[in-house]
C-alpha positions as CSV (number, residue, x, y, z in Angstrom):
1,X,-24.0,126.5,147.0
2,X,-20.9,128.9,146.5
3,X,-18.2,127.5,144.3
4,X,-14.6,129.2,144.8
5,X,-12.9,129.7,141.2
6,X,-9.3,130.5,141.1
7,X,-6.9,131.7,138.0
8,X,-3.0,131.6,139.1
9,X,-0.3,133.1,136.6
10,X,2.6,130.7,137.6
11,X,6.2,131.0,136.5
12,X,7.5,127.9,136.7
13,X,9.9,126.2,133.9
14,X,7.7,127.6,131.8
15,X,4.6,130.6,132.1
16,X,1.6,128.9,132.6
17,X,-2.1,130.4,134.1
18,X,-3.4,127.6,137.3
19,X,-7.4,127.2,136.3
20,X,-8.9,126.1,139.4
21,X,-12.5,125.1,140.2
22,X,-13.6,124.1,143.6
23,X,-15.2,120.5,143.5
24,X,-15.9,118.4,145.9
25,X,-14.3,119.9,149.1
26,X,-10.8,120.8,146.5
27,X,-9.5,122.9,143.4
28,X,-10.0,120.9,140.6
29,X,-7.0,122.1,138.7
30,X,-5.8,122.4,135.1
31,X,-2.4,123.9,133.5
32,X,-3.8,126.2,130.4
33,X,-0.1,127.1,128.9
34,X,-1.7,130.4,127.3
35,X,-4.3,131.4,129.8
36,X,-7.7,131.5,129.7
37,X,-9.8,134.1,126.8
38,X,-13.2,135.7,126.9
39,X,-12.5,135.7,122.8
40,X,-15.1,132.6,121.9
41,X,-13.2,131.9,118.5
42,X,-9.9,130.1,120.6
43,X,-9.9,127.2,121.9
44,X,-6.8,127.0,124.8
45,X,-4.9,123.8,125.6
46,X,-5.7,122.4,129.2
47,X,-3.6,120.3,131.0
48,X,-5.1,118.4,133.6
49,X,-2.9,118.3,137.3
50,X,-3.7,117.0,140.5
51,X,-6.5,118.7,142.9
52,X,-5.4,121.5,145.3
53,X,-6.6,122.4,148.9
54,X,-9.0,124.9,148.8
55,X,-6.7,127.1,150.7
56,X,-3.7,127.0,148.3
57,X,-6.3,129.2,145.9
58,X,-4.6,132.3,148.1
59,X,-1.3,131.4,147.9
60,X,0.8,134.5,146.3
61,X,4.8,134.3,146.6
62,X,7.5,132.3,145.2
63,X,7.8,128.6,145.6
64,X,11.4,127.5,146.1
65,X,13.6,126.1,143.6
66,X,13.8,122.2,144.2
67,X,10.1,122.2,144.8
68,X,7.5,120.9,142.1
69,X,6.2,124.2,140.1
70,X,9.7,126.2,141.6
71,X,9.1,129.7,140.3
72,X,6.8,133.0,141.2
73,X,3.0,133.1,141.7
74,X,0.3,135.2,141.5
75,X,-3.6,135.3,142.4
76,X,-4.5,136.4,138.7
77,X,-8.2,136.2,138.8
78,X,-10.6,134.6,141.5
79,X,-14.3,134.8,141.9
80,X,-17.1,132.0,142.0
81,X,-18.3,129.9,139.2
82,X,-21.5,127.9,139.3
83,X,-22.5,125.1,137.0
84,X,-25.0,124.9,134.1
85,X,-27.2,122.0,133.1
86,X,-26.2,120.1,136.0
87,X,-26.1,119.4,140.0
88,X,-23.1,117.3,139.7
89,X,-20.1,119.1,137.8
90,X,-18.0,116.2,139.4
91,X,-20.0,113.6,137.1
92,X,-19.7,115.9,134.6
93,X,-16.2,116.2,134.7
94,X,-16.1,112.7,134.8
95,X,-17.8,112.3,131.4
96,X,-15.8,114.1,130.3
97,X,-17.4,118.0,129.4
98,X,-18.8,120.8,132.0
99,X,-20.2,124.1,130.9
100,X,-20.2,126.7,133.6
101,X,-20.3,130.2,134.3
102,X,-17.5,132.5,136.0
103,X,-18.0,135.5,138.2
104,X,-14.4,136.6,138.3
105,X,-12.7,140.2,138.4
106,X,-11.8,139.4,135.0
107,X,-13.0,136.1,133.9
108,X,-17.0,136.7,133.4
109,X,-19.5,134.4,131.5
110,X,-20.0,130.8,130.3
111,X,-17.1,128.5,129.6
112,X,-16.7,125.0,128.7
113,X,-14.2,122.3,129.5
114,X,-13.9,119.4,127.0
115,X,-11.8,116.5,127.3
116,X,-10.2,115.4,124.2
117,X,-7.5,112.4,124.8
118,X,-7.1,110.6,128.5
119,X,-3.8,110.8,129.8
120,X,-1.9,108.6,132.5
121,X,-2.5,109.1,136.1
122,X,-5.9,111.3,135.6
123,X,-3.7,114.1,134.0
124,X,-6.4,114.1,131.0
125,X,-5.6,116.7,127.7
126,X,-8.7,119.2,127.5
127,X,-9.6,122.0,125.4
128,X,-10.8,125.4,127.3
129,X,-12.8,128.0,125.7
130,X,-15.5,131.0,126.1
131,X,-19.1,131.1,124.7
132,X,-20.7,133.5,122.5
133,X,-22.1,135.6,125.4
134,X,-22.5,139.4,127.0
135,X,-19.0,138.8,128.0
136,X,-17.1,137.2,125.1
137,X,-14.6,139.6,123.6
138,X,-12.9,139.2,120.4
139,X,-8.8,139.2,121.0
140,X,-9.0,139.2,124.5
141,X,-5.5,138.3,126.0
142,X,-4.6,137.5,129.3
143,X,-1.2,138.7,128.9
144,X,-2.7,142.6,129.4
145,X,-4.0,142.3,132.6
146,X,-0.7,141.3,134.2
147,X,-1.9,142.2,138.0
148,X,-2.8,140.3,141.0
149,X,-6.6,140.6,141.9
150,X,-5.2,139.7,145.3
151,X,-1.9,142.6,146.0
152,X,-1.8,144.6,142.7
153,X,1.6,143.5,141.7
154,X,2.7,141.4,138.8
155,X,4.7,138.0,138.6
156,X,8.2,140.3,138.8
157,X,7.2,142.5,141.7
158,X,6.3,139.3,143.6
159,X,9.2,137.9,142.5
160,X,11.6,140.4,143.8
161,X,9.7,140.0,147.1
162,X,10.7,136.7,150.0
163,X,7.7,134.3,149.6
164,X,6.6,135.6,153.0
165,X,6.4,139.1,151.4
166,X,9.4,140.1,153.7
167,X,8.9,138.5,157.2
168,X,12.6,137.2,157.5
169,X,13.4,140.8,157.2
170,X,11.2,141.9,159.8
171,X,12.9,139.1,162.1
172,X,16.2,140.6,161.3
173,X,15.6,143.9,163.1
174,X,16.3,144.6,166.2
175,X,13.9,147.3,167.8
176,X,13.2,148.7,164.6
177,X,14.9,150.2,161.0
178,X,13.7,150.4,158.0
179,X,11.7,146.7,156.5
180,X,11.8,146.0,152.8
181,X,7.9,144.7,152.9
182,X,6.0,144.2,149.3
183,X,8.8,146.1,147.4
184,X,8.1,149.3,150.3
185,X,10.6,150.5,152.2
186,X,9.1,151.1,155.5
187,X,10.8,153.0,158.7
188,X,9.6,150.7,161.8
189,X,10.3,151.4,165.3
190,X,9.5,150.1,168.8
191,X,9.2,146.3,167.2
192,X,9.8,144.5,171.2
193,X,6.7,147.1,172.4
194,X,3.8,145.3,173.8
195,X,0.3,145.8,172.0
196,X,-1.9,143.4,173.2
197,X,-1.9,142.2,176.7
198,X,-1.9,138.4,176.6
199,X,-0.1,135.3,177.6
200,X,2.3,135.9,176.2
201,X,1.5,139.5,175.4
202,X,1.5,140.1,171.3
203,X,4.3,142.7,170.4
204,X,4.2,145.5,167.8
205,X,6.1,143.4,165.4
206,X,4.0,140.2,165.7
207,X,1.1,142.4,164.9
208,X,2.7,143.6,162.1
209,X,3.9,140.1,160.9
210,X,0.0,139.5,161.3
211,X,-0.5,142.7,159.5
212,X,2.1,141.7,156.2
213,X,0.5,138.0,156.6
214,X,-3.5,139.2,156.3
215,X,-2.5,141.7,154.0
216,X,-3.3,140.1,150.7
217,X,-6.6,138.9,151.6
218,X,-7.6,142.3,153.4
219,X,-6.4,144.4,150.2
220,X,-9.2,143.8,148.0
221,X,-11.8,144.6,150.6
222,X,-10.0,148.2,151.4
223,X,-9.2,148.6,147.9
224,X,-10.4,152.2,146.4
225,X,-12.1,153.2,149.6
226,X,-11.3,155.3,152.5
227,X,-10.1,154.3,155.5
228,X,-10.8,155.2,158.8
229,X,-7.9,154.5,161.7
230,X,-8.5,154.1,165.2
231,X,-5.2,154.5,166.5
232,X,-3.9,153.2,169.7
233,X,0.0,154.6,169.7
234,X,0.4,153.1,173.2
235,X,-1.2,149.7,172.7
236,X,-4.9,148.3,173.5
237,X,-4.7,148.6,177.0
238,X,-4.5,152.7,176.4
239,X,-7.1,154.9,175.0
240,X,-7.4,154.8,171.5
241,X,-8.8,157.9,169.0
242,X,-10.0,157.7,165.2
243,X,-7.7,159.1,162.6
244,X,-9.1,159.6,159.6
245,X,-6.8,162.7,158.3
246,X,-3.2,161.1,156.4
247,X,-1.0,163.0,158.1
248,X,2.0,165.3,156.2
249,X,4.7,163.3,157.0
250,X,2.8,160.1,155.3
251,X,5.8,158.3,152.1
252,X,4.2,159.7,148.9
253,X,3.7,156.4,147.5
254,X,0.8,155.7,149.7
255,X,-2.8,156.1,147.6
256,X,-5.1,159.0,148.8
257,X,-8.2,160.7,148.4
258,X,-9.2,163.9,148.6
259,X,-12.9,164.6,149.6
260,X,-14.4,167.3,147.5
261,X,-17.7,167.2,150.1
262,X,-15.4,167.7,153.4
263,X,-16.4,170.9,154.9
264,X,-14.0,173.6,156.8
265,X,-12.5,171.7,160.1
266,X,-13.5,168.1,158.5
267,X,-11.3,165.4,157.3
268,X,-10.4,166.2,153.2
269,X,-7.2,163.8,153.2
270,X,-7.7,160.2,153.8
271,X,-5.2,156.7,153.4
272,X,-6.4,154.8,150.5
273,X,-5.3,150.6,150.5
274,X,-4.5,149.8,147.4
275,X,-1.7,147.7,148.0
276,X,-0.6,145.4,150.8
277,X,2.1,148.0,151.9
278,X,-0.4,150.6,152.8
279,X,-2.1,148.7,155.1
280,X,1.2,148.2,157.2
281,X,2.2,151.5,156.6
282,X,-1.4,151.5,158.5
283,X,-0.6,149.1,161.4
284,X,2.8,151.0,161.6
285,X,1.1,153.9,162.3
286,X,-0.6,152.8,165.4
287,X,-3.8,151.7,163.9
288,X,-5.4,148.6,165.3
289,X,-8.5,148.5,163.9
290,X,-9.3,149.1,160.0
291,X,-12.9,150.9,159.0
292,X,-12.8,151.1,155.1
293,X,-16.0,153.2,154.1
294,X,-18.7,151.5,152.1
295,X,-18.5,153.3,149.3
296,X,-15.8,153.6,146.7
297,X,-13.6,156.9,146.5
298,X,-15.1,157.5,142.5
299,X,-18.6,157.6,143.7
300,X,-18.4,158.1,147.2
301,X,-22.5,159.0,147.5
302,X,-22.9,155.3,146.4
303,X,-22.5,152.4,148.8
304,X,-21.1,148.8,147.3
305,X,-22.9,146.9,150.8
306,X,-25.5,147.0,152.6
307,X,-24.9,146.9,156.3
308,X,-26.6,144.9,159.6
309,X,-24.9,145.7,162.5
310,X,-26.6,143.0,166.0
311,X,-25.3,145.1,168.4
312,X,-26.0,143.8,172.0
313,X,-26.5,145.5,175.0
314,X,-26.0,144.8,178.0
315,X,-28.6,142.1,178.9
316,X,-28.6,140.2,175.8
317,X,-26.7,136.9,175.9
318,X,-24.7,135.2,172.9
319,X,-27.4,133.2,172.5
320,X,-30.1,135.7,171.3
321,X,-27.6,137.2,169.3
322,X,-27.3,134.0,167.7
323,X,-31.0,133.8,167.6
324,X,-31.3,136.9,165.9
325,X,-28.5,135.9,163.5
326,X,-30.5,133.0,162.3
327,X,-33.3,135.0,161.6
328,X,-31.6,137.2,159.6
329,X,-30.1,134.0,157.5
330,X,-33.4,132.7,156.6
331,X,-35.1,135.8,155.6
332,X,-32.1,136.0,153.3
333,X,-32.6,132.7,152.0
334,X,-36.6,133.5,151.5
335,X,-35.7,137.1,149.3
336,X,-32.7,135.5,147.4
337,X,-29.9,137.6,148.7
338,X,-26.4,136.8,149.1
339,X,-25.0,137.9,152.5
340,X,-21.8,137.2,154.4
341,X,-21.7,137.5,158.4
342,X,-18.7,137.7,160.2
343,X,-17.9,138.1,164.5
344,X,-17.3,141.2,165.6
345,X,-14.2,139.9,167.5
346,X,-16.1,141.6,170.8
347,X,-19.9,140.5,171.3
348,X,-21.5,141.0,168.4
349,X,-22.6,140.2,164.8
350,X,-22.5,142.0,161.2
351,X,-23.2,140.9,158.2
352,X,-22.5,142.6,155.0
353,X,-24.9,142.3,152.1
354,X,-23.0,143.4,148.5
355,X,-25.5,145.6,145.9
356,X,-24.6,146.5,142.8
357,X,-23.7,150.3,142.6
358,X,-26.9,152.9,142.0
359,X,-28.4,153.3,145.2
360,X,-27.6,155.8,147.6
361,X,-27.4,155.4,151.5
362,X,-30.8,156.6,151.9
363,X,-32.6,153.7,149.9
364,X,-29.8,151.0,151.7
365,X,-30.6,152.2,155.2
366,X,-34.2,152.1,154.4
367,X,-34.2,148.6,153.3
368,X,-31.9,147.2,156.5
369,X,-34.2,149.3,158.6
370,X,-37.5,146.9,156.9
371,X,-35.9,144.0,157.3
372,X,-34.6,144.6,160.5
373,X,-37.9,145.9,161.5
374,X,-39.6,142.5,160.3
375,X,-36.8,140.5,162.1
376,X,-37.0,142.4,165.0
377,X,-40.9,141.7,165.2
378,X,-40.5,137.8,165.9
379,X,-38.2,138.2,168.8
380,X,-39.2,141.4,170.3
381,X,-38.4,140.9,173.7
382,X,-34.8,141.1,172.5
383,X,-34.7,144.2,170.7
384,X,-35.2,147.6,171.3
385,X,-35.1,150.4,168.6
386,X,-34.1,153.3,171.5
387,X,-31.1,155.2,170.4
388,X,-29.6,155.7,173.4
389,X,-28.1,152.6,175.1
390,X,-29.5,154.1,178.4
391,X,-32.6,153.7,177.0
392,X,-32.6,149.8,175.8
393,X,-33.2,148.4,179.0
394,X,-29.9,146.1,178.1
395,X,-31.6,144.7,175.0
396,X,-30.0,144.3,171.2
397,X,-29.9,146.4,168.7
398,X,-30.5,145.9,165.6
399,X,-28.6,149.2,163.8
400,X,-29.5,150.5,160.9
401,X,-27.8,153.9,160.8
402,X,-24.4,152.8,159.8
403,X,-25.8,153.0,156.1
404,X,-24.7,156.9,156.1
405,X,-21.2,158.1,154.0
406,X,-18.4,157.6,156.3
407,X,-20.0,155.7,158.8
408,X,-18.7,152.4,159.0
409,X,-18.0,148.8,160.5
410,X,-15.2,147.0,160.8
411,X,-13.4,145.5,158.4
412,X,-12.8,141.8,157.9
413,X,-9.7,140.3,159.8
414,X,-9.1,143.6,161.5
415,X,-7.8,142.8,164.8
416,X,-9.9,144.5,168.2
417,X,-8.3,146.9,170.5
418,X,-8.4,143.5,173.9
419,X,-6.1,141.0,175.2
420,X,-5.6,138.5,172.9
421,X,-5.3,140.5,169.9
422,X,-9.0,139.5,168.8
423,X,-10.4,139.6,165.1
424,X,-13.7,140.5,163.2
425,X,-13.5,136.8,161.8
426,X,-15.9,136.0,158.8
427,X,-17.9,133.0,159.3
428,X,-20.0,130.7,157.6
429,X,-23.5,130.5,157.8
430,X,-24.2,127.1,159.1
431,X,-21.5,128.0,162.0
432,X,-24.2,129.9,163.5
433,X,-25.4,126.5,165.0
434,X,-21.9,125.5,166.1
435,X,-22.2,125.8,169.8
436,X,-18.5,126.4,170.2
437,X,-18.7,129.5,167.7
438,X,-17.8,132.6,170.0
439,X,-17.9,136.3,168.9
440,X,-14.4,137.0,170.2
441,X,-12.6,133.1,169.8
442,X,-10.6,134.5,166.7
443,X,-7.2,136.5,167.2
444,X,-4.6,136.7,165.1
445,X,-2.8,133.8,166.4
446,X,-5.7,131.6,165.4
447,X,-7.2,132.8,162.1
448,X,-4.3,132.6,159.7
449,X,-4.7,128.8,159.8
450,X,-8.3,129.2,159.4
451,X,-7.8,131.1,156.7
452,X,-5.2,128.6,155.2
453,X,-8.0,125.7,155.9
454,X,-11.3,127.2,154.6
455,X,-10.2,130.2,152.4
456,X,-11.6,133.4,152.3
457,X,-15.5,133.2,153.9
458,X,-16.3,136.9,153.3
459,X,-15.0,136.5,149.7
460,X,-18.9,136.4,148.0
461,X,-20.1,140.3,149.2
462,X,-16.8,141.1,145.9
463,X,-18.2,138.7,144.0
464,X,-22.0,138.9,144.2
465,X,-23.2,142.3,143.6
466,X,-26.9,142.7,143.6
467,X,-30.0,144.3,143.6
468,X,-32.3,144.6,146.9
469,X,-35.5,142.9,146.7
470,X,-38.8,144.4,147.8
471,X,-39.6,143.3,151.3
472,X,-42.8,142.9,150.8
């Protein structure tokens, strides 16, 4: 079982870090005054508050003054945790003392809770503090790492930001002018343009009010990787084309890479997200769909996922893709591997599986090609391993070659060129026996409050990397 774990700095009447822990369906939730430490020699002051909804564990902005907690937030640190000793950490927590380990960006290793004095109305005193471990690091303070795991920015750039990270302005425009979104100031045009065919249609600037919204969430998945655009300048109902070049005329303050690999004619220049801004600089720019490579721009040979695209052809119904789905989830529950799968907002499936950084695509494609191979075997009929599509006879499949440098799939919560505005929505496993689950039922009208509801699904393949098991 996967256990969200959530640090918020908080501003409020006074600076405080929000330690979070989901339990029991909610954020178990504590107020530690001086943050949490990886040193193992302090010992930080808890303070025990109500539980949260899982889905306030996202929540960056500003809360308004006259509101419990007024002041500025950020998503400090977030991860999973998993308890030690015990298959009940709410018992534990009842008794009084839970030891646990973290698998945060910056929070790593065992801690301990302790409670030391009840208080009234279950807000109990408790002492927080970090084993003697491989992580544990004498005089480690929070205080230098100021950032957002989230967006990048600190408690004052969010601060100087609306809560909604600069919608009101984007309302304010007419058909276009310059937006002041996550401290950026960004030239917009053509805002009443229609994007999406739909009832109603979906304009450019509700897509980029989708775009601002997502943002956050999307960042760390883009973050130090390049990212391929395909553009459609005239909306989804028009032709689109990749862009992969940044173009000249691209604000300076947007990150880049330079490929040192790119032969004469090929791309060298490409965007890099590294802040929320970027990616509607992105959007801005025509792109509807986001493709961030699988590999990171300082080692750009070695892929961070592994990738399983169930591609179907024409023949194949949703029904064998789910088939074929569920196969792939129980030979990753046999081997031990964590995996996310997400909806390909048209007809398909993917799933990402994170690996810890070493291989190179060769070895990753070999091993989705095995266990596809192996998969493929139980349900032949379905499959067919042609490369041509002509070739299939209609039937699925099961690609393996996007495990190359700069190939890539989708990103999560990037929206699909159809009416509708659909998105590549991340789901959860056991969904894939919902029988109202449908590859395309998420736009970006819809998955916002998803999002708000369940949290992040895809959020494991940042937090789990791994090594790939032998297949056999």
């Amino acid at each position: 079982m996967t256990r969200r774990f959530v640090v918020q700095r908080h501003r409020a009447r006074r600076l405080h870090y929000d330690f979070r822990l989901e339990v029991a369906g909610a954020l178990a939730s504590w107020a530690v005054p001086k943050g949490p430490t990886l040193d193992p020699k302090v010992r930080r002051a808890a303070f025990q508050v109500e539980d949260h909804r899982l889905g306030y564990g996202d929540f960056e902005g500003v809360l308004p003054a006259g509101r419990y907690g007024a002041g500025d937030v950020i998503v400090w640190d977030n991860g999973t945790w998993e308890p030690h000793d015990t298959d009940d950490p709410a018992a534990s927590l009842a008794a009084g003392e839970l030891h646990f380990d973290v698998y945060g960006e910056k929070l790593r290793g065992r801690f301990v809770l302790v409670r030391t004095r009840p208080g009234k109305d279950g807000k109990d005193e408790w002492l927080l503090l970090h084993k003697r471990d491989e992580y544990a690091v004498s005089g480690w303070d929070p205080e230098e790492h100021p950032l957002s795991v989230l967006s990048g920015r600190t408690n004052d750039e969010v601060a100087r930001v609306p809560p909604d990270g600069g919608l009101a302005g984007l309302d304010e425009l007419k058909q276009g002018g310059t937006w002041e979104v996550f401290g950026r100031a960004l030239r917009v045009t053509n805002l009443d343009k229609v994007l999406f065919p739909g009832d109603p249609p979906i304009t450019k600037r509700e897509f980029l009010r989708y775009t601002a919204q997502i943002a956050p969430t999307l960042v760390p998945y883009l973050a130090r990787r390049a990212l391929n655009m395909h553009r459609y300048p005239d909306g989804a109902g028009s032709k689109g084309f990749w862009q992969k070049e940044l173009p000249e005329h691209a604000p300076d303050w947007l990150a880049r890479w330079d490929n040192p690999d790119a032969d004469p004619g090929e791309t060298r220049t490409y965007l890099v997200v590294d802040e929320p801004a970027a990616l509607v600089w992105a959007a801005n720019f025509g792109a509807l769909e986001w493709h961030p490579w699988t590999s990171r721009v300082t080692a750009p040979r070695e892929p961070t996922y592994a990738l399983i695209d169930l591609d179907p052809g024409v023949a194949t119904r949703w029904e064998d893709v789910l088939a074929l789905a569920r196969l792939h989830r129980t030979a990753f529950e046999h081997l031990g591997v964590e995996a996310r799968a997400k909806v390909t907002g048209r007809r398909g499936i993917q799933i990402w599986v994170p690996i810890q950084a070493g291989p190179g695509f060769d070895e990753t494609r070999a091993w989705v090609e095995g266990l596809s191979r192996t998969v493929g075997a139980v349900l032949p009929e379905l499959v067919s391993w042609k490369w041509q599509r002509s070739d299939r006879g209609g039937r699925a499949r099961l690609d393996y070659t996007q495990n190359a440098i700069n190939k890539t799939l989708v990103a999560p919560y990037s929206p699909r060129p159809a009416a509708g505005a659909p998105v590549s929505a991340p789901i959860d496993w056991a969904e894939l026996d919902d029988p109202g689950l449908r590859p395309d039922g998420f736009t970006i009208r819809t998955i916002l409050p998803r999002l708000a509801a369940r949290g992040d699904l895809f959020r494991d393949v940042l937090d789990h990397p791994q090594r790939l098991p032998p297949l056999s």
